[in-house]
C-alpha positions, -999 to +999 in steps of 0.1 A: -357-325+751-368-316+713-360-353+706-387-363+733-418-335+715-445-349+699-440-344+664-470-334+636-467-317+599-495-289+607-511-279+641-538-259+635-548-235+661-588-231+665-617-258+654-637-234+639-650-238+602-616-225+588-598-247+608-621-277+606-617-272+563-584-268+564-576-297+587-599-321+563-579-305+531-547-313+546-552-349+562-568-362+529-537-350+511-517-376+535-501-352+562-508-353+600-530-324+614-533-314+651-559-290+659-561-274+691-594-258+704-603-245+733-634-253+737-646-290+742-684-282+728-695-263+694-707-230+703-745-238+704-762-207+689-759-197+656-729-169+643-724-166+606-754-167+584-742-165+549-730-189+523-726-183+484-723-210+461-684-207+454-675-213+495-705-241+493-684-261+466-651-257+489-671-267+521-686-296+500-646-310+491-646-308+530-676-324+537-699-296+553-724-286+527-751-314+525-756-311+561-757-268+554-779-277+530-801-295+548-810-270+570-807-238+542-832-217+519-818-194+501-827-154+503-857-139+479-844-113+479-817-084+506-832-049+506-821-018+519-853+007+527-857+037+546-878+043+575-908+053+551-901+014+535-889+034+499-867+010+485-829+027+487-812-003+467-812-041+467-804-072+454-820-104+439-803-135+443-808-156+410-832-186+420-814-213+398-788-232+407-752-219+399-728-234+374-709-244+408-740-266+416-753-247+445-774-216+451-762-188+448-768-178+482-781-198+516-789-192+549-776-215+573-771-226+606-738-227+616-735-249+646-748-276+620-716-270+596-694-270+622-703-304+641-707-319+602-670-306+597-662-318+628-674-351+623-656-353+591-622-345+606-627-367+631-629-399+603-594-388+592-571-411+605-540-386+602-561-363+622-558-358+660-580-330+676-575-322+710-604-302+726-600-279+758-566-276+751-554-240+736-518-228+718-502-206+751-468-197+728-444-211+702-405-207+689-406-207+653-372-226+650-363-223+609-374-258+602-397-266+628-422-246+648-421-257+688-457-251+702-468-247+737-499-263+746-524-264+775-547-284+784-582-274+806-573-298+831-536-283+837-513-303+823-490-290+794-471-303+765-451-291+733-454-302+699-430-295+670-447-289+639-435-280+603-465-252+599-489-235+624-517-221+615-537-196+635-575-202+630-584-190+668-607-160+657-610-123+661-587-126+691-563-149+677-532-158+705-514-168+674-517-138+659-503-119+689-475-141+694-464-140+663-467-099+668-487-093+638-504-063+642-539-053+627-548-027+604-582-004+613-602-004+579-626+022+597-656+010+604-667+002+638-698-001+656-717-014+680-745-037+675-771-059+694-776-093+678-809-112+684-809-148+673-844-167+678-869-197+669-900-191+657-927-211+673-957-231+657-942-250+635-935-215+611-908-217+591-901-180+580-915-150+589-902-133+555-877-149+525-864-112+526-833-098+543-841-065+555-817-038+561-843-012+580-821+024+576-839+041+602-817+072+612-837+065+646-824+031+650-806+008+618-822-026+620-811-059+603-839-084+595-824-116+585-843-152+579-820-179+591-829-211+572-859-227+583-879-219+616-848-196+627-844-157+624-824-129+634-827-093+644-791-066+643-806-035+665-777-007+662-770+007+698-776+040+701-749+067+717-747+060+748-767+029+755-748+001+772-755-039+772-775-040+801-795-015+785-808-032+754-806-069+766-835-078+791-864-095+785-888-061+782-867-044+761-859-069+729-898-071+731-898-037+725-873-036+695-889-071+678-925-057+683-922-038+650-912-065+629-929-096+646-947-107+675-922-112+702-947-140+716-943-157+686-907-163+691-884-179+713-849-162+719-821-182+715-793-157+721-789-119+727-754-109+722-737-068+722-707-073+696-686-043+673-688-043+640-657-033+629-630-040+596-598-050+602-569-072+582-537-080+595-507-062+577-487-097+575-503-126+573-476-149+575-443-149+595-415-178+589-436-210+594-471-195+613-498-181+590-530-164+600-567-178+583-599-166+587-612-139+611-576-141+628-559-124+595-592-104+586-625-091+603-653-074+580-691-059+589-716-086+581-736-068+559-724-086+526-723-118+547-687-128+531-669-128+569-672-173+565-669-171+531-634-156+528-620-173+558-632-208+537-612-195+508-581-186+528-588-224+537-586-230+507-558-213+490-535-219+518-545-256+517-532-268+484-506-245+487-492-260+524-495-297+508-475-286+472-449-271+504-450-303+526-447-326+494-419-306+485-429-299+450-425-262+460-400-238+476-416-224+509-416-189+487-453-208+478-467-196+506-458-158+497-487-158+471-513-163+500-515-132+512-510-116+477-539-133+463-561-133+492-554-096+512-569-076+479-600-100+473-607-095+511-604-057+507-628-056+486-656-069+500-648-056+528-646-021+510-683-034+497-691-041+530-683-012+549-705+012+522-732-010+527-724-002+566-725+033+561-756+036+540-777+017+572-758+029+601-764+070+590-779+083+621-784+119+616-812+127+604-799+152+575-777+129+565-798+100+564-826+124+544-800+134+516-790+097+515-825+088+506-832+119+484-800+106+464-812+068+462-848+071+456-834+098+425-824+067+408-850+045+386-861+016+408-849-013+383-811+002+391-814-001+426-829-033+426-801-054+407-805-085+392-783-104+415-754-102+443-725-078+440-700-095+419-671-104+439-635-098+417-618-127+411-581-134+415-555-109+402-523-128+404-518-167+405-531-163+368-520-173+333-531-151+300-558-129+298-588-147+288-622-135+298-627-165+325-591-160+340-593-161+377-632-164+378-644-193+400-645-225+377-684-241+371-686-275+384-679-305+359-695-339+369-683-367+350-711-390+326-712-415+355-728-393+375-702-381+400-689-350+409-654-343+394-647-324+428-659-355+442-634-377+427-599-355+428-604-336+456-582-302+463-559-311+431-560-286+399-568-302+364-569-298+330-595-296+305-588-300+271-609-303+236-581-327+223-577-355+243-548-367+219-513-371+241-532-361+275-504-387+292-477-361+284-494-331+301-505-346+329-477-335+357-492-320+386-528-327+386-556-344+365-565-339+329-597-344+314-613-347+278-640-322+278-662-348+256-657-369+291-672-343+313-710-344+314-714-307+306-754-309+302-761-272+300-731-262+287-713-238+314-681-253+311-678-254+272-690-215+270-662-200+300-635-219+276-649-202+245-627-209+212-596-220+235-583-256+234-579-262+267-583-245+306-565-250+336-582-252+369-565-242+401-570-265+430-594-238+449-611-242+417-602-209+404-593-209+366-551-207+361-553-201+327-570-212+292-551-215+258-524-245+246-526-276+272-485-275+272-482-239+277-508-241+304-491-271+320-458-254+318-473-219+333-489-238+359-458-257+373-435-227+373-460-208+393-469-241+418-435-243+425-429-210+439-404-202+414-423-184+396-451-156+399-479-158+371 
């Protein structure tokens, strides 16, 4: 009988990264999490291999970054050449540490994120993570959500939930449940993926990502963080697995670009790389995160990074909802906010896709002719494709509206992200009558902040005061009590800013 279910605020399908964030986010905030994952290990071998500095900052509220960074370097530089080597176009990460207080891009290994997110979940009290055991079905009852559960060794169970989330990846059984269909962004091809370790004790065999647009064969050359790299040969028509994966022939493909005796292959995988969202990402009580709402080619290296920000969008967003400080109509400006930020990087994406993937050779000859037209100090730019910022969720129209926030640190020493968590706040110039703005989140003096360089005084300009959401995307900047009230009409799903 229902009476007899185990009971939990959010199950959380899928102990990946998104998962694992969101399940910190949410038990910190003082609601029981259930993840279910299927399997009882961390996949061994590394997957992602991108992190920019604003998905650093959210993994770092969920306690994943020092161990990322431990194990990181960032890129020199990601360059696109044709099979001649002429530089087509590029990019040049900036060396210096963001405002966030992270590189701008790293490199990382992402079985070490995972098992540090893990580990972190794990410490939550109001967490309970079952592994080998995998959502088979659900009844989304109005209130509740009743989820079937099974275990690896056979037995079976159902627990009611007031959310589930579907973090199960690519192939999500939530998704398909729930019958949420995905949309074909049109892209999709088929790729080899080499990951290895370099032997003697090197540590990189180049700082540069290398996307080698050879109409012959497209190659992606990609440093993993220290002593690791990895090789993306595309498959040529025709060409199955079994053709491209033994030991003779991925000597063969590495020969060009290293000395295949030199390395030690860790994994050699055949996947698609292909873009596609899901029209609907949420239905009643059961949203989709992370590759299970979208899938985008890796060549901008954003597939982690957006899933971390659905984690974290949705997070504070599920806790205003549980707290019942806002109308489930909340959870309506998830996919608003999200779908078009992940559009376009996946649009940025997919062009990047097509300018290394051209395999005939006309094509890929006008293609060049077209690039190398262009003076080289335009196609090398001075830093990462910006990524657009939020479009709605947003107060006024300041410049810094909806850009990521820089990272205050209070004059003890300590992060401010450190000490409130996934909670927005306020900054103000005046700290005069801060006690009667102060609903829904923290406020700050910005003479209290320890501001050493100055990034956070320069985004708020000439305006008295700046309202950061709790993703740690700015809300809004202007009067402290117009802001406040802006910000709880929106956070309380009664209102759209």
């Amino acid at each position: 009988m229902a009476g007899e279910m185990e009971q939990t605020d959010v199950l959380i399908a899928g102990l990946g990264p998104v998962g694992a964030t969101l399940g910190v986010y949410l038990t910190r905030a003082g609601f029981r999490v259930t993840v279910c994952e299927r399997d009882r290990d961390v996949y061994p071998l590394p997957r992602a291999a991108h992190l920019d500095h604003e998905v650093m900052r959210l993994l770092h509220m969920a306690g994943g970054a020092d161990a990322v960074l431990a194990s990181s370097a960032p890129l020199s530089a990601y360059e696109f050449r044709n099979a001649a080597g002429d530089l087509l176009m590029g990019f040049r990460p900036d060396p210096l540490v963001k405002a966030t207080g992270f590189p701008q891009g790293s490199m990382f290994h992402q079985p070490t994120l995972e098992l540090a997110l893990r580990e972190t979940l794990a410490a939550e009290p109001l967490a309970d993570i079952r592994l080998g055991a995998q959502v088979t079905g659900f009844v989304d009852a109005g209130s509740r959500v009743i989820v079937q559960v099974k275990s690896d060794d056979g037995s079976a169970c159902e627990i009611t939930a007031r959310f589930l989330i579907g973090c199960d990846g690519g192939g999500s059984q939530v998704r398909r449940t729930a019958d949420l269909p995905l949309e074909d962004m049109g892209f999709d091809e088929p790729w080899l993926v080499i990951d290895s370790t370099l032997k003697n004790n090197v540590k990189y065999l180049s700082t540069i990502g290398l996307q080698h647009c050879d109409p012959a064969r497209p190659v992606t050359s990609m440093p993993m963080g220290p002593g690791r790299h990895r090789w993306e040969f595309m498959m040529l028509p025709g060409e199955t697995a079994d053709d491209v994966t033994s030991d003779a022939k991925l000597a063969e493909l590495v020969r060009p670009f290293a000395d295949p005796d030199a390395i030690t292959i860790e994994r050699r995988a055949v996947y698609r790389f292909h873009a596609v969202t899901a029209r609907q990402w949420r239905k009643g009580r059961v949203v989709l995160a992370g590759d299970a709402a979208h899938q985008m080619p890796p060549f901008m290296g954003q597939g982690l990074c957006s899933g971390v920000r659905d984690a974290a969008n949705l997070g504070w967003k599920l806790v205003s909802v549980l707290k019942g400080e806002a109308d489930t109509a909340l959870l309506d400006t998830y996919q608003i906010e999200r779908d078009p930020h992940v559009r376009a990087i996946t649009g940025l994406a997919i062009f990047m896709g097509r300018v290394v993937c051209t395999q005939n050779k006309e094509e890929a000859a006008q293609r060049d002719r077209d690039m190398t037209s262009k003076p080289e100090g335009e196609r090398m730019g001075g830093g990462m494709p910006p990524l657009d910022g939020l479009k709605t969720g947003i107060f006024g129209t300041h410049a810094a509206v909806g850009q990521i926030a820089p990272e205050p640190w209070l004059k003890d020493g300590r992060r401010l992200d450190d000490v409130i968590g996934l909670t927005p706040f306020l900054v103000t110039r005046d700290p005069s009558g801060l006690t009667s703005i102060a609903a829904r989140g923290k406020v700050f003096a910005l003479a209290d902040l320890a501001d050493q360089h100055g990034a956070f005084a320069a985004v708020m300009g000439d305006a008295p005061a700046l309202l950061v959401r709790p993703d740690r995307l700015i809300f809004g900047a202007g009067g402290a009590a117009e802001l406040v009230a802006a910000w709880n009409a929106y956070a309380s799903g009664r209102a759209a800013a």
